[in-house]
N, CA, C and O of each residue as an XYZ file, in Angstrom:
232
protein
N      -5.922      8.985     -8.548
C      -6.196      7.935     -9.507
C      -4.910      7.528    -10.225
O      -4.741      6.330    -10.452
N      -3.909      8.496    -10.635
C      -2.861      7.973    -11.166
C      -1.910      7.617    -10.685
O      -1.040      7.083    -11.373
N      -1.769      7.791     -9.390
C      -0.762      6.916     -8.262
C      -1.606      5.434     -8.162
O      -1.074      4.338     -8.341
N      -2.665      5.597     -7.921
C      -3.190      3.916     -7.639
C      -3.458      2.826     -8.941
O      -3.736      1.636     -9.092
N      -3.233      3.831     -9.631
C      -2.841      3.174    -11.010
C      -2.053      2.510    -10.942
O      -2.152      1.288    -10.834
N      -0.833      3.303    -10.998
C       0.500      2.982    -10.893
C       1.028      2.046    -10.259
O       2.069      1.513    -10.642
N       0.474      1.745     -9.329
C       0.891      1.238     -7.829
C      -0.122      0.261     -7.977
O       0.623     -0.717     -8.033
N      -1.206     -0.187     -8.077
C      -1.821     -1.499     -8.112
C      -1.702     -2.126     -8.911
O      -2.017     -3.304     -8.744
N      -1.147     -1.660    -10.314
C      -1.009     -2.416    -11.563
C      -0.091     -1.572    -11.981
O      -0.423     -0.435    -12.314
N       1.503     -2.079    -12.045
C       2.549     -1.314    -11.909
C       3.155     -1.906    -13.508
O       4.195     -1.398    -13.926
N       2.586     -2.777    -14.186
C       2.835     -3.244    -15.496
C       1.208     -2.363    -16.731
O       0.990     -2.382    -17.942
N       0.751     -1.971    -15.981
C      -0.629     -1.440    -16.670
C      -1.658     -2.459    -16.512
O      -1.380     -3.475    -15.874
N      -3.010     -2.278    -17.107
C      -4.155     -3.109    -16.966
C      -3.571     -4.686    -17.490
O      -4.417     -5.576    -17.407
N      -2.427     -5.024    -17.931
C      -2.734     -6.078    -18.679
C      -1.629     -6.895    -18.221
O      -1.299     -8.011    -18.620
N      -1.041     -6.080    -17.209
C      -0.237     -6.774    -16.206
C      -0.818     -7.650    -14.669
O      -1.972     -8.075    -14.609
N      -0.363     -7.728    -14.137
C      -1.016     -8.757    -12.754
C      -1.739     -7.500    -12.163
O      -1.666     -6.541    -12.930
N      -2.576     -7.195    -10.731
C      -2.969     -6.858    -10.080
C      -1.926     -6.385     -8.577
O      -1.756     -7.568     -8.281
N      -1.414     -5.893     -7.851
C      -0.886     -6.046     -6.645
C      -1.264     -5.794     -5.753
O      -1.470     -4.714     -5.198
N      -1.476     -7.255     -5.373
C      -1.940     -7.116     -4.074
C      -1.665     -6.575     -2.540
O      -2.191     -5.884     -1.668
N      -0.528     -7.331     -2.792
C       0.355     -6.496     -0.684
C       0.052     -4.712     -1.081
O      -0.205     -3.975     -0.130
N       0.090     -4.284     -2.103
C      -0.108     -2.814     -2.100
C      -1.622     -2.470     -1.391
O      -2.030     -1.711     -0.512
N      -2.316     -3.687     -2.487
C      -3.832     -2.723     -1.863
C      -4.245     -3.224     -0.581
O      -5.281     -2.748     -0.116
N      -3.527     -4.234      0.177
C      -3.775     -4.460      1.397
C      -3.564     -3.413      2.108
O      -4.384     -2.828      2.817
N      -1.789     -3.000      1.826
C      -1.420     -2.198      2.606
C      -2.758     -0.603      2.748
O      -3.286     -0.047      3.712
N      -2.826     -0.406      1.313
C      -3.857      0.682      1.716
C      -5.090      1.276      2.341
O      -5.580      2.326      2.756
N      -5.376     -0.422      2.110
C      -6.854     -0.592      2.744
C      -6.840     -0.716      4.432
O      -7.785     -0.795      5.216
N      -5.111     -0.699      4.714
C      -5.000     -1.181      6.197
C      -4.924      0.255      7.054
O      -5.272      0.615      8.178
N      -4.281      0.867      5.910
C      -3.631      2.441      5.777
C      -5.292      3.235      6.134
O      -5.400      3.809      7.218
N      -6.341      3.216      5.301
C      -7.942      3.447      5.434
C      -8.093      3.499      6.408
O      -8.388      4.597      6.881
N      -7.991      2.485      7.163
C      -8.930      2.030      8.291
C      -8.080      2.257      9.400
O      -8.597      1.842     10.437
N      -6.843      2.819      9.576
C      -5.927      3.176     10.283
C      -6.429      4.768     10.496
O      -6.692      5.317     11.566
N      -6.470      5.232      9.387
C      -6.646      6.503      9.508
C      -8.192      6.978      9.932
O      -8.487      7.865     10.733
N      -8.829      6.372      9.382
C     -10.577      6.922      8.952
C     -11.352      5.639     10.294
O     -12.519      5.306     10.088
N     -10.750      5.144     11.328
C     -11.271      4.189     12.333
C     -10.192      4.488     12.937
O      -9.761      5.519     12.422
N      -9.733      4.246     13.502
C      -8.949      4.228     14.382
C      -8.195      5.967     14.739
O      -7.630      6.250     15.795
N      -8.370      6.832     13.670
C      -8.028      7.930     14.007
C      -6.169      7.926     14.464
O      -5.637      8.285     15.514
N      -5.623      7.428     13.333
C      -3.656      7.635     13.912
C      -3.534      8.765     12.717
O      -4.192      9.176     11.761
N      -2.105      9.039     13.467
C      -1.759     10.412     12.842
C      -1.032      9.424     11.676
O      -0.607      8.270     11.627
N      -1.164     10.711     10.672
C      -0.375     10.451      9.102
C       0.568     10.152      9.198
O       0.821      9.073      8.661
N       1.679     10.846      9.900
C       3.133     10.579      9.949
C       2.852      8.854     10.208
O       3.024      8.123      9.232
N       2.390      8.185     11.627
C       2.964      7.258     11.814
C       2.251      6.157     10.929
O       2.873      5.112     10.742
N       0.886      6.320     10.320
C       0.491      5.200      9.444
C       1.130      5.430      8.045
O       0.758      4.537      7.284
N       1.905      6.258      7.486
C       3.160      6.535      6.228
C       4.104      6.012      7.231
O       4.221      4.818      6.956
N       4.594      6.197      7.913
C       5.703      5.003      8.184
C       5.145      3.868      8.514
O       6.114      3.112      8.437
N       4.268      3.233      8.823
C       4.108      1.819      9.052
C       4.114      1.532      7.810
O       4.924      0.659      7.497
N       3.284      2.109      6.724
C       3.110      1.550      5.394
C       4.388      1.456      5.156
O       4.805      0.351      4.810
N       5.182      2.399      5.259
C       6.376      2.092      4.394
C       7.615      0.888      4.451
O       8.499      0.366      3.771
N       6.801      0.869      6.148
C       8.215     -0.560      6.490
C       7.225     -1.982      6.086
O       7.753     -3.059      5.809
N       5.616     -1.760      6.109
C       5.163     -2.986      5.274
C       5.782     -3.152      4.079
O       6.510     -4.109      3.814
N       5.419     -1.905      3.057
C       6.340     -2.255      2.013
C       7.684     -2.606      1.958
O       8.256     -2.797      0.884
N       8.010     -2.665      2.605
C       9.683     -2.838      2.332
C      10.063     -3.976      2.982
O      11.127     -4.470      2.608
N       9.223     -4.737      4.212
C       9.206     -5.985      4.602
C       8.359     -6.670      3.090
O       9.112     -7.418      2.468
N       7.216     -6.540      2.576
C       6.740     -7.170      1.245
C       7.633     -7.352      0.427
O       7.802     -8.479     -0.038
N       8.569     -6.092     -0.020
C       9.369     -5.933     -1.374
C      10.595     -6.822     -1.003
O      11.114     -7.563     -1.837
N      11.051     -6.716      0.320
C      12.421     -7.882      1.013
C      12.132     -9.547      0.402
O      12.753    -10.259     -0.387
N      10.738     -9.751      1.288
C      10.105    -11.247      1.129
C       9.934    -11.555     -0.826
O      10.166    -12.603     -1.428
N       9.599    -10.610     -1.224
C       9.453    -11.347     -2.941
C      10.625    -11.744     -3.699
O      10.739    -12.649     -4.525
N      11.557    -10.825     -3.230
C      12.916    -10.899     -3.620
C      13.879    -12.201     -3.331
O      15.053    -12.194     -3.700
């Protein structure tokens, strides 16, 4: 709870919402819990989503 805190609303409740995060997680879910991939490689996919997201806002 206090990582997805953190991480979906990275200003607190009264800041924006973030979205590419909770995509990413929800993609991360269904990667893992459907499709059955190992941890290692859906933590690295997430991580190069994020970092292709965090490139593009910039």
């Amino acid at each position: 709870m206090f990582f997805g805190y953190h991480v979906l609303w990275p200003q607190g409740f009264n800041g924006h919402f973030e979205w590419p995060s909770a995509l990413i997680a929800l993609a991360a879910a269904v990667a893992l819990f459907r499709y059955k991939l190992g941890v290692i490689q859906v933590l690295m996919t997430c991580a190069l989503a994020g970092l292709g997201v965090h490139l593009l806002q910039n």
